[in-house]
C-alpha positions, 0 to 999 in steps of 0.5 A: 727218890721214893715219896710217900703221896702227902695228905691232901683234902679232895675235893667234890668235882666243881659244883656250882650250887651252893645249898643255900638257895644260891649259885656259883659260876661255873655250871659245868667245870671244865671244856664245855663249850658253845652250850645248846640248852632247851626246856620240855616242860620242867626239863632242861637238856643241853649238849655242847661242842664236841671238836675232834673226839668220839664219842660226842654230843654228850647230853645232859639233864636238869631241873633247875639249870644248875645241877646237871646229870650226863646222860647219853651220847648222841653221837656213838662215833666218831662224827669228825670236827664237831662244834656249836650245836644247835639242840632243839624240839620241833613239834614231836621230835628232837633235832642237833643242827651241828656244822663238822667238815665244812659242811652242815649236819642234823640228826634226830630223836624221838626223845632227847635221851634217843636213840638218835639218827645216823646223821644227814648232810644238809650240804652247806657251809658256814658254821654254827647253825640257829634255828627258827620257824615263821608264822607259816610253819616254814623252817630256817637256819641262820649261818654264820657271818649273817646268812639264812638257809630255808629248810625242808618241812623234815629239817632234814636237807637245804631248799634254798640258796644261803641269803645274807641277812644280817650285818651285826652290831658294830662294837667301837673299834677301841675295843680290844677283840680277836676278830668280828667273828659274827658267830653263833646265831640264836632265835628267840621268838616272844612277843611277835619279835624273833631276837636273834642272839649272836656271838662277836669278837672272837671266842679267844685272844684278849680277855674282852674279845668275846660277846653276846650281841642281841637284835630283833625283827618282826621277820626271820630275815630282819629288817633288824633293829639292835638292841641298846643294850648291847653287849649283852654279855661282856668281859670288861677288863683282864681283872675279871675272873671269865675272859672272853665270855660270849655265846650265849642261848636264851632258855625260859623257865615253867615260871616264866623267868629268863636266863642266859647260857653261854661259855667263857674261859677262867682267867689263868685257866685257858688249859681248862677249855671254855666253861659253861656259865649261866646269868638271869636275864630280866625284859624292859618295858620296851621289850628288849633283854637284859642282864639285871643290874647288880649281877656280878658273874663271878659272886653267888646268884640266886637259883632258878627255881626247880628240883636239884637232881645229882650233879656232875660226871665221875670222872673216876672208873673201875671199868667194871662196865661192859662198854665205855662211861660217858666221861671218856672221849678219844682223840680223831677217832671212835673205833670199837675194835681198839678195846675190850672189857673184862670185868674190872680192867680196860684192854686197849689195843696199841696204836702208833708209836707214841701219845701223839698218834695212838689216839689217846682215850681221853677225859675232861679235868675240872679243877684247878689241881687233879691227881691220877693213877692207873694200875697198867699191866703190858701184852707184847714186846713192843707195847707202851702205856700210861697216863698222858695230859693232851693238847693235840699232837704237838702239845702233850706231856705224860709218864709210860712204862713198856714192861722194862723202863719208864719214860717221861714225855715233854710238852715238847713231845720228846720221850726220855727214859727215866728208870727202869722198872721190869715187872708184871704191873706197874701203878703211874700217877700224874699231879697237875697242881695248877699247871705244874705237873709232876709224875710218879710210878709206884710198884704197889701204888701205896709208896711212890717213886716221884720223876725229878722232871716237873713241867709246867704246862699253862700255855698247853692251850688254844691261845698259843696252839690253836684249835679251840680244845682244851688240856685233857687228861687220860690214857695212851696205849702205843707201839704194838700189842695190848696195854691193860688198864685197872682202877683210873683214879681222879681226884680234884686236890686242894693244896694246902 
C-alpha cells in the first residue's frame, strides 16, 4: 500500500512562554527530570538527571526562567547512572554533586559553560546529594533518607562519617503514595534559618505520590521545625494534568521574588519522562514559603521578569557538524570511535545484533505526536539500521533496513520481516501519533510505503517497566560494518 504523508500542521517544539507576558507548564517538554537551577547575577543554569546515557549533564541557560538555551554537556562520557544533580556556585568556582554506581561524584568548573573537571569519587552512598555551608564556611552535603556528610574545604572528597539528621514530614497515611521515599534535599539559607526542601512519596506509582516537603532550622543539622504548609507542592487527585509532582529547588530572582522548580509527569504521558515545570513561591510573615493562592499549575502564569533569550533543543540535524549536537544521547555508552562525520551524514559503526544491544543514539521527543525520517545508506554484508523508539532493552519498537528487506520491531522486541527492498539508499519514517505508532519506508522520501503493523506503545514506561527513563526516539546501527545516516528529521504534529 503506497501513502502519500497527509497535510498535517507542525508545530514548534513545546514552548512555554505565551508572548503575552505570561507562561505555561511545562518549562522544558519531554524527560527533564530532578532539575538543579542556580542563578549568577541575571542568569539562571540548570541541568537535570541524566540515567544511563552519555554524553549527560546538559546545561542550560536563561534569563527569565522560562525560556532556556542548551549549552554544553558537563559530562563528555559516559559517567554511568547519572541522576538528581545538585548544580551549585561556591565562592569563585562551579560544582555538580551527582550520585552514579552507588556512590557519590562532584566535578567542577571555573564557569557553568566549562570546561568542567574529570570527576571525584567522594566515596559515599545514599543518593541525591544537597548542599549547604554554615556560618563557619564549613561544607556539607545532605543525603538521602536524612543523612549528613562533612566535606573537604575543596568539596572535592568526604571528611566525616554519614549522621542522620532528619526523619521527614509525615503525610497521613490515607494518602495514596509509591513510597516515603525521603529524597532530594535542598538548603535554602534566608533569614538566619536553612530551609531544607525534600522529595516524598515516591517519584512514580499513583498520580498523588510524589511531593515537596519543606522544613527549617537555625542549624544545618536541625533541630528541624516543619513548615504548616506542607506539601508544598502536591497532585491532589487523578483529575489533574501533572501527576506526581515532587522534587523541587528554590531559585531567587535579582528582583527578590521566589520561585519553585521541580518536575512531574503529563497525565496519559508517563512515555515522555518527567518534565520540568516551574510555580512562584510567596514568603508569610512567619517566614515560612508557600505556593500563592490562586496558582493553578496547569493555567497561564504571570512570567518572572527577565530577557527571553531562544528557547529550546532542535531536535532536527543535517549532520553537517564535525562532532556530535547536543540533542543526541546514547544508550550505556559514549564511545567516540563508533561514528564519524563527513560533512552532511552521520557513519555509525554496527554494534550488537539487534536495537536492543547496539546502543542506540537516541534523542528526547516533547510532544504529544512526532514524525521522523532519516535517509540510511548500508556498508557491509551484515549491517542493519534505522529509526527506533526506546525504552530500555526489553521495551522498544522500530523499522530497519539491511540493504535487501525491511523489517518492523515489536514492543515485544520481536523482529518480522515485512518487505523486501534492495537498493543503494533507503528513507524510514516513524509517526508516533499519541502512542499509536506507525512505520513507513519511501525510495525517494516523497511517496511512502506505510507497514500495515501499527503498535500501540503508552505502557512503554517507568511504571510498567521500571528504571525511571522515558520513551526516546533515534537511531540504531546493528550486526556488523557501517550504517549512514542523512537529514533526521523531527516534527511535532498536530492532528487535526
Amino acid at each position: 500500500m503506497h501513502y502519500n504523508s497527509t497535510k498535517i500542521a507542525a508545530k514548534n517544539l513545546r514552548s512555554a512562554d505565551l508572548g503575552n507576558g505570561y507562561y505555561i507548564n511545562p518549562i522544558l517538554g519531554g524527560d527533564y527530570p530532578d532539575p538543579s537551577v542556580l542563578r549568577v547575577g541575571h542568569d539562571y543554569y540548570m541541568t537535570h538527571s541524566v540515567f544511563n546515557y552519555g554524553p549527560g549533564l546538559l546545561i542550560w541557560h536563561s534569563r527569565d526562567l522560562v525560556n532556556w538555551e542548551p549549552v554544553c554537556n558537563a559530562i563528555t562520557g559516559y559517567g554511568g547512572n547519572i541522576f538528581a544533580p545538585e548544580f551549585i556556585q561556591h565562592k569563585d568556582m562551579f560544582y555538580i554533586y551527582y550520585p552514579a554506581d552507588k556512590t557519590n561524584w562532584v566535578i567542577t568548573a571555573p564557569s557553568p559553560t566549562g570546561p568542567w573537571s574529570k570527576p571525584y569519587d567522594l566515596k559515599v552512598g545514599h543518593i541525591d546529594p544537597g548542599h549547604c555551608v554554615d556560618p563557619d564556611g564549613k561544607r556539607y552535603l545532605h543525603l538521602s533518607s536524612g543523612y549528613i556528610v562533612q566535606l573537604s574545604d575543596d568539596g572535592l572528597s568526604v571528611v566525616s562519617e554519614e549522621k542522620k539528621v532528619y526523619d521527614g514530614w509525615q503525610y497521613p497515611v490515607e494518602w495514596n503514595v509509591q513510597a516515603f521515599s525521603l529524597e532530594a534535599p535542598k538548603i535554602t539559607y534566608k533569614n538566619g534559618y536553612y530551609y531544607l526542601t525534600v522529595a516524598e512519596g515516591g517519584t512514580a506509582g499513583p498520580a498523588t505520590s510524589h511531593m515537596v516537603v519543606s522544613s527549617r532550622s537555625k542549624t544545618p543539622w536541625g533541630p528541624w521545625e516543619h513548615s504548616p504548609y506542607n506539601p508544598i507542592i502536591h497532585t491532589q487527585s487523578r483529575e489533574e494534568r501533572w501527576w506526581s509532582r515532587g522534587h523541587g529547588t528554590l531559585i531567587d530572582t535579582p528582583q527578590g521574588d521566589w520561585w519553585i522548580m521541580y518536575h512531574a509527569y503529563e497525565k496519559g504521558y508517563h512515555t515522555l519522562g518527567r518534565q520540568t515545570l516551574l510555580e512562584p513561591i510567596e514568603w508569610t510573615a512567619d517566614g515560612w514559603f508557600r505556593v500563592p493562592e490562586g496558582i493553578v499549575v496547569d493555567q497561564p502564569i504571570k512570567k518572572p521578569m527577565g530577557d527571553a533569550i531562544k528557547h529550546g533543543l532542535i531536535i532536527s540535524d543535517n549532520f553537517a557538524s564535525n562532532k556530535l549536537g547536543l540533542q543526541w544521547r546514547f544508550y550505556d555508552e559514549h564511545d567516540l570511535s563508533r561514528y564519524i562525520f563527513d560533512g552532511n551524514s552521520i557513519a555509525l559503526k554496527c554494534k550488537g545484533v539487534s536495537p536492543s544491544d547496539s546502543s542506540p543514539m537516541l534523542c528526547i521527543p516533547q510532544n504529544h505526536a512526532y514524525e521522523l525520517s532519516v535517509a540510511l545508506s548500508i556498508e557491509g554484508e551484515n549491517a542493519e539500521g534505522g529509526i527506533v523508539l526506546f525504552y530500555n532493552p526489553s521495551c522498544y519498537c522500530g523499522v530497519g533496513w539491511n540493504g535487501n528487506q525491511v523489517m518492523r520491531y515489536r514492543v515485544s522486541s520481536r523482529k518480522l520481516h515485512y518487505s523486501d527492498f534492495v537498493g543503494k539508499e533507503i528513507y524510514l519514517k516513524v509517526v508516533n501519533d499519541r502512542h499509536e505508532v506507525i512505520l513507513f519506508y519511501s525510495s525517494d522520501g516523497q511517496s511512502w510505503i506505510k507497514i500495515n503493523q501499527v503498535m500501540e506503545t503508552s505502557g512503554c514506561h517507568h511504571n510498567v517497566f521500571g528504571g525511571f527513563r522515558s520513551f526516546r526516539a533515534g537511531l540504531y546501527a546493528s550486526g556488523k560494518g557501517i550504517v549512514r545516516f542523512k537529514d533526521f528529521k523531527y516534527r511535532g504534529l498536530d492532528f487535526k
